[in-house]
TILUMDREN-986801 format. One record per residue (C-alpha): residue in one letter; x, y, z. Coordinates in steps of 0.001 Angstrom, whole numbers. Each point is the difference from the previous one (the first is absolute). Example, Ala and Ser with C-alpha at 12.3 -4.5 7.8 and 13.67 -1.06 7.14 Angstrom:
2
<'a' <12300 -4500 7800>>
<'s' <1370 3440 -660>>
***
This chain:
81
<'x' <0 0 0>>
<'x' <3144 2291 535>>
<'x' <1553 -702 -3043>>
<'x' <-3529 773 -1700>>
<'x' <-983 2953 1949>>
<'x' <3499 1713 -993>>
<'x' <-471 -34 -3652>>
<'x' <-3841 796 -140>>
<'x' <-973 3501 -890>>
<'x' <-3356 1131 -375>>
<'x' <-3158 -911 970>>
<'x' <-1355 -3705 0>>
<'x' <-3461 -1682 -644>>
<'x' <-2033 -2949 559>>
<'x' <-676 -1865 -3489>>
<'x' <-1374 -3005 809>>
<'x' <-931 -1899 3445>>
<'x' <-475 -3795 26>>
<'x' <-2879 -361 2318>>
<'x' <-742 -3271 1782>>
<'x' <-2249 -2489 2289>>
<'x' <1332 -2354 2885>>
<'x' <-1305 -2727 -2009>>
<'x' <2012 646 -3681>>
<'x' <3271 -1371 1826>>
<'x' <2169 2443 -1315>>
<'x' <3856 -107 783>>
<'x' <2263 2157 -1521>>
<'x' <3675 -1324 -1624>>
<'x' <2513 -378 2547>>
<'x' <2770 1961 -1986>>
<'x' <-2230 2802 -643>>
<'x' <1067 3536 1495>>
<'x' <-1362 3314 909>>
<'x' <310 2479 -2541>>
<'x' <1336 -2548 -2296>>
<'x' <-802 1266 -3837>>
<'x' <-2759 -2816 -1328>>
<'x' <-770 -232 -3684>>
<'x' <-3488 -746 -1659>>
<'x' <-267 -2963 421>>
<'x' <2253 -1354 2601>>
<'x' <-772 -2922 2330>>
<'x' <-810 1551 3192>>
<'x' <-1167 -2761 1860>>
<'x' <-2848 -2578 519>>
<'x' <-3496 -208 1119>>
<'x' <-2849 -3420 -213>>
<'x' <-885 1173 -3451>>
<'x' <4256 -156 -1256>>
<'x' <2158 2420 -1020>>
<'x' <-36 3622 676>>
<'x' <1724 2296 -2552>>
<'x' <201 3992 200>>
<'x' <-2469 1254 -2046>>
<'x' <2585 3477 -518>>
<'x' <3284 844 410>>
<'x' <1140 2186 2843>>
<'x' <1838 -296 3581>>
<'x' <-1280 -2593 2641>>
<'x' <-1190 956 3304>>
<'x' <-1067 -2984 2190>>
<'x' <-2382 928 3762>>
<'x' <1929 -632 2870>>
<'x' <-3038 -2419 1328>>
<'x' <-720 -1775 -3741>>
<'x' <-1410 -2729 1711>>
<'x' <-2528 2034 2044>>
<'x' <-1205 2143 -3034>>
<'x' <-2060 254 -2904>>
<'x' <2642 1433 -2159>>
<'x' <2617 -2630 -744>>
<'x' <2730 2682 -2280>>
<'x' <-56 3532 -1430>>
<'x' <1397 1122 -3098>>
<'x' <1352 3462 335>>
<'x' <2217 2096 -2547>>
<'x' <792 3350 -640>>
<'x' <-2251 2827 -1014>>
<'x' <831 2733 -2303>>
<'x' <-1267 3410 146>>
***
């Protein structure tokens, strides 16, 4: 989060959050990191339906309490003016 916080400028945004119930069993992959750039695409993690793929590009941001949400991962990126 250091390393990312020292070479953002700017303001950030929310594009996408992956909302979730108890019972869709979603876990997220174990290698994945915070603020870790994802592609369209990209294998995110799992839930009881398969595999879960960013639907957009942007910067990861995972809750501190995943399990204990509704919102499993954000997708945030950089807003122009």
């Amino acid at each position: 989060m250091a390393e990312f916080a020292q070479k953002i400028k700017g303001d950030y945004a929310v594009k996408y959050i992956h909302k979730i119930q108890y019972e869709d069993e979603f876990f997220m992959n174990p290698h994945m990191l915070n603020f870790q750039y994802i592609k369209k695409g990209e294998t995110i993690g799992h839930d009881k339906r398969g595999i879960v793929t960013s639907p957009k590009s942007g910067y990861l941001l995972m809750p501190l309490y995943q399990s204990k949400g509704k919102e499993s991962f954000y997708l945030i990126d950089h807003v122009t003016k």
